[in-house]
C-alpha positions in Angstrom: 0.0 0.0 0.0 1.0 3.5 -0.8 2.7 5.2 1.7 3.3 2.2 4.4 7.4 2.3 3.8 7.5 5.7 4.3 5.4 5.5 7.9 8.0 2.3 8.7 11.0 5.3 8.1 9.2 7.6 10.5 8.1 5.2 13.5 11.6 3.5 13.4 13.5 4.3 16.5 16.7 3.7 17.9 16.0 1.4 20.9 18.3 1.7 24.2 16.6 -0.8 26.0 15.3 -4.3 25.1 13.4 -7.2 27.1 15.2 -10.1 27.4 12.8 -11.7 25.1 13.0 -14.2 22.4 12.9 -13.5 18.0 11.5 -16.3 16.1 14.3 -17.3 13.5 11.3 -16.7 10.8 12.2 -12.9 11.9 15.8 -13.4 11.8 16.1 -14.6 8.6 13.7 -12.1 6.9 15.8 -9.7 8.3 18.8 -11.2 6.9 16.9 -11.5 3.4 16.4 -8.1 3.5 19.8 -7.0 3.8 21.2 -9.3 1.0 18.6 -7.6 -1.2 20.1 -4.0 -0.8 21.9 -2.1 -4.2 25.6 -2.4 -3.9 28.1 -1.1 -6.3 28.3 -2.9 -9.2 26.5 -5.6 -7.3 29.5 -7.0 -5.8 27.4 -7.4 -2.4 30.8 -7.1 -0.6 29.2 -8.2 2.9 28.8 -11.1 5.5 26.5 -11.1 8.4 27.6 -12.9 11.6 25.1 -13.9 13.8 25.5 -13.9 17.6 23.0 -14.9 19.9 25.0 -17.1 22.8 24.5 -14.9 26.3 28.4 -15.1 26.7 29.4 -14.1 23.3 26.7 -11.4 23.7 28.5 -9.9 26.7 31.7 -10.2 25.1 30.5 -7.7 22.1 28.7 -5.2 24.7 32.2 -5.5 26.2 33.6 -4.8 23.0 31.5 -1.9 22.1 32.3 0.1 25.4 30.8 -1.4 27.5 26.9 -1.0 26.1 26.1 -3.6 28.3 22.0 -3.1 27.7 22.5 -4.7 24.0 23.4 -8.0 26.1 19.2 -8.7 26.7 18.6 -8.2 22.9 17.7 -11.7 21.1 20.3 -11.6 18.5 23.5 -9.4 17.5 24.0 -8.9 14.1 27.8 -7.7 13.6 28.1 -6.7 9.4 31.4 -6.7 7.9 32.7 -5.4 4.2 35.1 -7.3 2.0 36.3 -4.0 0.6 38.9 -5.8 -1.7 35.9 -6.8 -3.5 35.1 -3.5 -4.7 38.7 -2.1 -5.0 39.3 -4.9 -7.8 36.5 -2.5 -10.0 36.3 0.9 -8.3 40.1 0.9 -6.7 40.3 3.7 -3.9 36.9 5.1 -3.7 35.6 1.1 -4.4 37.8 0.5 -0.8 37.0 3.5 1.3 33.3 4.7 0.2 31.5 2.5 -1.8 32.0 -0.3 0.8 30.6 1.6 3.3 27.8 2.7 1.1 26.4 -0.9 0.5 26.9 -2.4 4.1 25.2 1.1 5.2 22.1 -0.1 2.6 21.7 -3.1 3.5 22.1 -1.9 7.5 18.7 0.1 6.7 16.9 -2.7 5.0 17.4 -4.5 8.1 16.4 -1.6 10.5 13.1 -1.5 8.0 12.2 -4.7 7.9 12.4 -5.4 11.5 10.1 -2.5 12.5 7.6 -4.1 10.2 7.8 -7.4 12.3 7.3 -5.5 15.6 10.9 -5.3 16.4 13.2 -2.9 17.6 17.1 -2.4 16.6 19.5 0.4 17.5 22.8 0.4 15.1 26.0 0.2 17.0 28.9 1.7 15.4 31.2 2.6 18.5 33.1 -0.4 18.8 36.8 -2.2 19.0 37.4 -3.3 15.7 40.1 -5.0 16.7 38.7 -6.8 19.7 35.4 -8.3 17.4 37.8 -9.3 14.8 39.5 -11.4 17.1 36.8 -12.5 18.9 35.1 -14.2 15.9 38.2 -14.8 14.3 37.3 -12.4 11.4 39.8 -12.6 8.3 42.1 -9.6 7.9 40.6 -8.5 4.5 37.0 -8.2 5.8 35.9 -5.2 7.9 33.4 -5.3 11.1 31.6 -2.1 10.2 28.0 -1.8 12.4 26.7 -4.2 15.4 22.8 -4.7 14.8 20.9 -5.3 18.3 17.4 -6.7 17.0 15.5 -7.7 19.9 11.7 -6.4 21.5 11.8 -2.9 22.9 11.2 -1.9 26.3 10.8 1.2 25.7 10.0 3.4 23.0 11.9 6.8 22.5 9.9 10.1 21.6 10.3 11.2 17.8 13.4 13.1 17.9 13.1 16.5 16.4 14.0 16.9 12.6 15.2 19.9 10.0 12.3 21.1 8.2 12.5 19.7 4.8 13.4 23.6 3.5 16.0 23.5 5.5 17.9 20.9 3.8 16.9 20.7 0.4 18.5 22.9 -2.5 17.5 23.4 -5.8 19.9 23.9 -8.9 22.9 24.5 -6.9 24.4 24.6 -3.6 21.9 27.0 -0.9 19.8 27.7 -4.1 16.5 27.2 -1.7 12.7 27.2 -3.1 10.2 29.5 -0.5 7.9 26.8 -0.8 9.8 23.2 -1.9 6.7 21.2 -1.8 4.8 23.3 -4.0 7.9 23.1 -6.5 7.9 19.2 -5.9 3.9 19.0 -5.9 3.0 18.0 -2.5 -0.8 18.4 -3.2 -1.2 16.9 0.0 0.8 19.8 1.7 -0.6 22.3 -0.5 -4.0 21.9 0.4 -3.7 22.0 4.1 -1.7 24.9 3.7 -4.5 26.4 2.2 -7.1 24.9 4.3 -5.4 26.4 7.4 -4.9 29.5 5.0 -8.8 29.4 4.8 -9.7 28.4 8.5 -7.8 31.4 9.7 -9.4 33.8 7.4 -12.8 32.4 8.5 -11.8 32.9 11.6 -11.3 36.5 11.4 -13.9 37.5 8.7 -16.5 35.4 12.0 -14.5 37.9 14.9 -15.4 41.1 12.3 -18.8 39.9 12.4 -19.1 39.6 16.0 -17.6 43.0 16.4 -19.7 44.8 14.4 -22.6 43.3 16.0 -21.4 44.2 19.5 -20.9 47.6 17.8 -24.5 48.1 16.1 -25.7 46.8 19.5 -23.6 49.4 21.4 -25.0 52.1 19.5 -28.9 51.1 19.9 -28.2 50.7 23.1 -27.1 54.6 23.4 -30.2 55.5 21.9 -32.7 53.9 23.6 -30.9 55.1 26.8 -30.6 59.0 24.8 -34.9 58.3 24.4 -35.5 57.4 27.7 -33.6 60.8 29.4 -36.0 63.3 26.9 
């Protein structure tokens, strides 16, 4: 349905703390899926996904991540790592240093996606001893641990946090080249007409108030008189 991905981008959360409560491997895997199906650079899908979901090994990675201890009670941790020789051999430098990041980063969202639209939460963990996971889970020296993925059931929700008006942060043409009104320019009809419909409520609003007024006033003024009568 129209609409629904973009309602899954704007209820998604970063979750802090989970219950200590289990995900069906149906989940896991459809998580999984979704990241494999992300665009990568020449479709190298230069990426692995190592699942962790043993308690100990758990505390080992909170350990490893600073000491974020409160990822330890969600179900699974998801640690992604690039093969950035993979995209070197076609793209060299920029292949190794950007792109690589680029595609594990896609395919990091399609998870955070389609667990919020099985009910879970996640919170991507970047802060982390490289070193530390590598050795851990005896990671190869030409692959890359880039994110830790806690997916798990929140215990709490966050508030929205606050975001940059869309104005703000969109340019037109060239750099700070900015549009008064960008979703007019981009045809937001929806936007447009509750603009106006405020637009219209507010002028109703006062055009009612100027009718009250002058009512009051006429009233005022009759009142005068009959009082002016009543003295002769």
């Amino acid at each position: 349905m129209e609409g629904d991905i973009l309602d899954l981008i704007k209820s998604r959360r970063t979750i802090t703390k989970f219950l200590p409560k289990y995900v069906s491997w149906e989940k896991i895997s459809r998580i999984l899926d979704a990241a494999r199906h992300a665009p990568s650079c020449g479709n190298v899908q230069n990426w692995k996904f190592l699942v962790v979901f043993e308690p100990e090994q758990k505390e080992q990675v909170a350990a490893a991540a600073y000491e974020q201890y409160e990822i330890i009670n969600a179900s699974v941790l998801i640690i992604v790592c690039a093969e950035p020789d993979k995209a070197e051999r076609y793209y060299g430098l920029r292949g190794e240093r950007l792109y690589t990041v680029q595609n594990c980063a896609a395919a990091i969202q399609n998870m955070l996606l389609e667990a919020q639209s099985l009910g879970l939460g996640t919170r991507w963990i970047g802060a982390f001893d490289e070193e530390a996971i590598k050795s851990m889970f005896k990671i190869p020296i030409e692959a890359r641990p880039q994110a830790i993925i806690a997916v798990g059931y929140p215990a709490e929700v966050p508030q929205k946090p606050p975001k940059y008006p869309i104005e703000t942060i969109v340019y037109f043409h060239q750099w700070r080249l900015r549009i008064r009104d960008p979703a007019k320019y981009m045809h937001d009809t929806a936007t447009i007409l509750m603009r106006k419909s405020a637009a219209m409520q507010e002028s109703m609003q006062k055009t009612a108030k100027s009718a009250v007024d002058k009512l009051k006033e006429k009233a005022q003024i009759i009142k005068q008189k009959i009082s002016e009568k009543s003295e002769e």
